[in-house]
N, C-alpha and C positions, 0 to 999 in steps of 0.2 A: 543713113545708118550711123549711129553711136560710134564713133571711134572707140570711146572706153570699152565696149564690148568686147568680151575675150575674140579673138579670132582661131577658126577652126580651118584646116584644109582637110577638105572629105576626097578620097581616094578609092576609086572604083570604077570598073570597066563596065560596068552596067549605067545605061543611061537610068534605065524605072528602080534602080537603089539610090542612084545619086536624087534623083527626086525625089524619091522619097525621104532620103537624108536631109533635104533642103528644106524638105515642107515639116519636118521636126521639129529643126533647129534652127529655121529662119528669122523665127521672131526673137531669139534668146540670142544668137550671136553673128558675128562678122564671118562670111565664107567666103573661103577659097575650092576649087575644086581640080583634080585632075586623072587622068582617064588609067593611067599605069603608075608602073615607079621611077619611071626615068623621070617625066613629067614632074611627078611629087617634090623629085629631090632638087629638081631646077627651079621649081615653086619656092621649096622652101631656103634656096640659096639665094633668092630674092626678097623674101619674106617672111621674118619668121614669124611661124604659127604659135599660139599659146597650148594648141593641140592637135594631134590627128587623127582621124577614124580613116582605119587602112584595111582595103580587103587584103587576102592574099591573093590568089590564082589571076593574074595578070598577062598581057602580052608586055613584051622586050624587056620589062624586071619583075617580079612575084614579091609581094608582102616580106615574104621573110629575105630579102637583100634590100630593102628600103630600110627597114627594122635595123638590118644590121650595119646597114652603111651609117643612122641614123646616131648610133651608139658609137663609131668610130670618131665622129664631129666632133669635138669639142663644144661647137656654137650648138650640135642640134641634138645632145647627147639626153640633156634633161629636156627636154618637151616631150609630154604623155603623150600615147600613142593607145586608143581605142583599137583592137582587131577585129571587126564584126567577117567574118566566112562560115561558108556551109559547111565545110572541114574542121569538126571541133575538134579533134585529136589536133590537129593540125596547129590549131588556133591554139589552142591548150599548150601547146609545147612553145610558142613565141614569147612566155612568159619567161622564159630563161633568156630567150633571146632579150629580153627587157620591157619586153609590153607592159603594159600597165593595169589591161583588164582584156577581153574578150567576152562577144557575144556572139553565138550562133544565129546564124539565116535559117528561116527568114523570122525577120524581128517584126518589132510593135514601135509605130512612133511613141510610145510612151514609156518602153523599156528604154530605147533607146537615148529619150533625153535625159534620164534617172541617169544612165550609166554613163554618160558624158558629163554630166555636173557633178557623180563622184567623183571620175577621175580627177575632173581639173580641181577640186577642191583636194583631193590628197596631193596632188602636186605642188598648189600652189602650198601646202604647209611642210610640204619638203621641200621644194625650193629656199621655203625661208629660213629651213635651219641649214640649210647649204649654200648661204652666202660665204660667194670668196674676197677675202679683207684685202685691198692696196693702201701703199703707203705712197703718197703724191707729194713729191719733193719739185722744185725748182733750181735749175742751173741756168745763170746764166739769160734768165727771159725764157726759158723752153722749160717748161711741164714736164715731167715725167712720172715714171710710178714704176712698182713695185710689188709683187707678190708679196703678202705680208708673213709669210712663211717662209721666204730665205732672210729677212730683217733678224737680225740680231738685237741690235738695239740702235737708239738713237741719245747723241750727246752732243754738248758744245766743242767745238774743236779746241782740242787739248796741244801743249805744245810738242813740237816735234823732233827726233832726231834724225838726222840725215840717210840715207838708203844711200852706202857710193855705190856708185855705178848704175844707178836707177836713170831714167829718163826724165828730162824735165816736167813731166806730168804727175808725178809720182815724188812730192817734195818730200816723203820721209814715211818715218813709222812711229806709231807710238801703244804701249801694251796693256793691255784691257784683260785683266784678271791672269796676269803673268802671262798672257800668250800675247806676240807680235801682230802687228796689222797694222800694213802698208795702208798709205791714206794716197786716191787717185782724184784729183786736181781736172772733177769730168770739164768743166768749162774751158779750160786749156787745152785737153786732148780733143776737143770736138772744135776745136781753132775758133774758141769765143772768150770775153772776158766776163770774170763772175763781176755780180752785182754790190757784193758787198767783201769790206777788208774780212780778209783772212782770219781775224780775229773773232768777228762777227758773224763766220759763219758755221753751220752746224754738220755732223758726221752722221752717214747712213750705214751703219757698219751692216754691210752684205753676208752670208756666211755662202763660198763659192765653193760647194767639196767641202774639204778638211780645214780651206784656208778661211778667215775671215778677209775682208776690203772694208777699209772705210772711203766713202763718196763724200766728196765739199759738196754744201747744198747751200745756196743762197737763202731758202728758207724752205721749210717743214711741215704739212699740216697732218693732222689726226687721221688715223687711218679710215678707209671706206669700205663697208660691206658692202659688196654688191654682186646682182644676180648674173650666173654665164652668162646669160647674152648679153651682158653690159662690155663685153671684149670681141672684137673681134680679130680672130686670128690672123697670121700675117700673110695666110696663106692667100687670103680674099682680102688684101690688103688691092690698092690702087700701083699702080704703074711703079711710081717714086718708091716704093719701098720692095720691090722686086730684090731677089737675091741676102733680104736677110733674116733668113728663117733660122741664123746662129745668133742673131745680134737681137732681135726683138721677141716676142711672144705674140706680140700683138698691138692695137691700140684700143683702149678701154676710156668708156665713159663715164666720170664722175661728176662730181658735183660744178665743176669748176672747167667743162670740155672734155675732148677729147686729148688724153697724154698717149703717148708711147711705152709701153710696160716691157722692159728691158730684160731679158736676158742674163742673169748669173752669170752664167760661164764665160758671157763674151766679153767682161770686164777686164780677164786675165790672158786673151786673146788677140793682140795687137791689130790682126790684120781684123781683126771684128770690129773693134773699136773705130779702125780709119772707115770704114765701111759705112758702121753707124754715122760718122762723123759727117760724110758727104751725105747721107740719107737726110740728115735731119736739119743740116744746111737747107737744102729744096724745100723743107714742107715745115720750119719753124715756124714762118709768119703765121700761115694760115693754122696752125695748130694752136698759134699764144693766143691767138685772135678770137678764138671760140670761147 
């Protein structure tokens, strides 16, 4: 089978619909299949679909808590979801929940391929205008990135005035359109050395709340649209990154690997930052490495 082929997970407790679903849409795309919603959603935390045809009336979960768990995800929030049940009111009303379309039982293999290639073709042109922008900086040999929606701006580091009583991390401040902002020295507080002099390197000014931060960046590149599932959350992160759902968002794939998409708030957060600091120690290599 085609890998480029969209992939669909078809969900239903009837074997003779799941066959039938099969025999619709075997030749047109990649399936997955599963009998309930506990099932689905374990499917789909393995692998995500580019869609789903989901009954409702289930054993151990019902369509409409797959629906809704589905929209809680961050990773699984935009993937269309086809409703085909005998309960059209029923079905009818999961469009609030976020469905995408619904079709009454019992169907037509040929209704149903129609209503599966509009879906995924309106999704895939709203997903496109819903790409989320990062900004992928470097510190230090380690990737990182950025919502590009707390980025303020970027500049060459300007010079600085002293912060007493600041931490050695935090070499000073300097003001950017008459407001203050502290400039944080990430390769330092993460117990690494930047790459480049001080002079040489560029400022990610953060806007954290009400405060702005500027971040030292070894170097800067252009920022990346890219589709949710291009991140995954930290939640369903690996072992090594356990415990910091203050300090990360996630890691997201760009053009250049997988980076670490950092967290606002934990910049101004001390005990976040030591936190990040050991986390990203463990898994640089293999993170520069990609």
């Amino acid at each position: 089978m085609d890998e480029d082929l969209p992939l669909l997970l078809l969900v239903d407790d009837s074997d003779a619909i799941l066959a039938l679903e099969k025999a619709a849409l075997g030749n047109t795309y990649r399936l997955l299949t599963a009998v309930n919603g506990r099932l689905a959603l374990d499917e789909m935390a393995k692998t995500l679909p580019d869609g789903v045809v989901l009954d409702l009336s289930m054993p151990e979960m019902d369509g409409d808590e797959v629906l809704k768990a589905m929209k809680a995800d961050l990773r699984l929030r935009e993937v269309p979801v086809l409703v085909v049940s005998t309960e059209s009111q029923r079905a009818r009303d999961t469009l609030s929940l976020g469905a995408d379309d619904f079709l009454p039982k019992p169907v037509t293999l040929e209704d149903l391929r129609r209503r599966v290639a509009a879906m995924l073709e309106v999704a895939a042109q709203r997903n496109a205008s819903r790409l989320l922008p990062y900004l992928f900086f470097r510190s230090a040999g380690q990737e990182l990135a950025l919502a590009l929606e707390s980025v303020a701006v970027v500049t060459a580091r300007p010079a600085l005035r002293p912060l007493p009583g600041a931490p050695g991390h935090v070499p000073g401040y300097f003001e950017l359109y008459g407001e203050a902002v502290a400039v944080l020295d990430l390769a330092e507080r993460l117990g690494q050395k930047a790459e480049r002099a001080f002079t040489e390197r560029k400022l990610v000014v953060v806007q954290v709340g009400a405060l702005k931060l500027g971040l030292e960046a070894d170097e800067v590149w252009d920022p990346e649209g890219l589709e949710v599932s291009a991140m995954t959350p930290v939640e369903r992160l690996a072992v090594q990154y356990e415990g910091l759902q203050g300090s990360l968002l996630g890691l997201v794939r760009g053009s250049r690997g997988m980076a670490p998409v950092l967290a606002p708030a934990a910049l101004l957060d001390e005990k976040e930052l030591g936190s990040l600091a050991k986390a990203l120690k463990k898994v640089a290599a293999p993170v520069a490495a990609k």
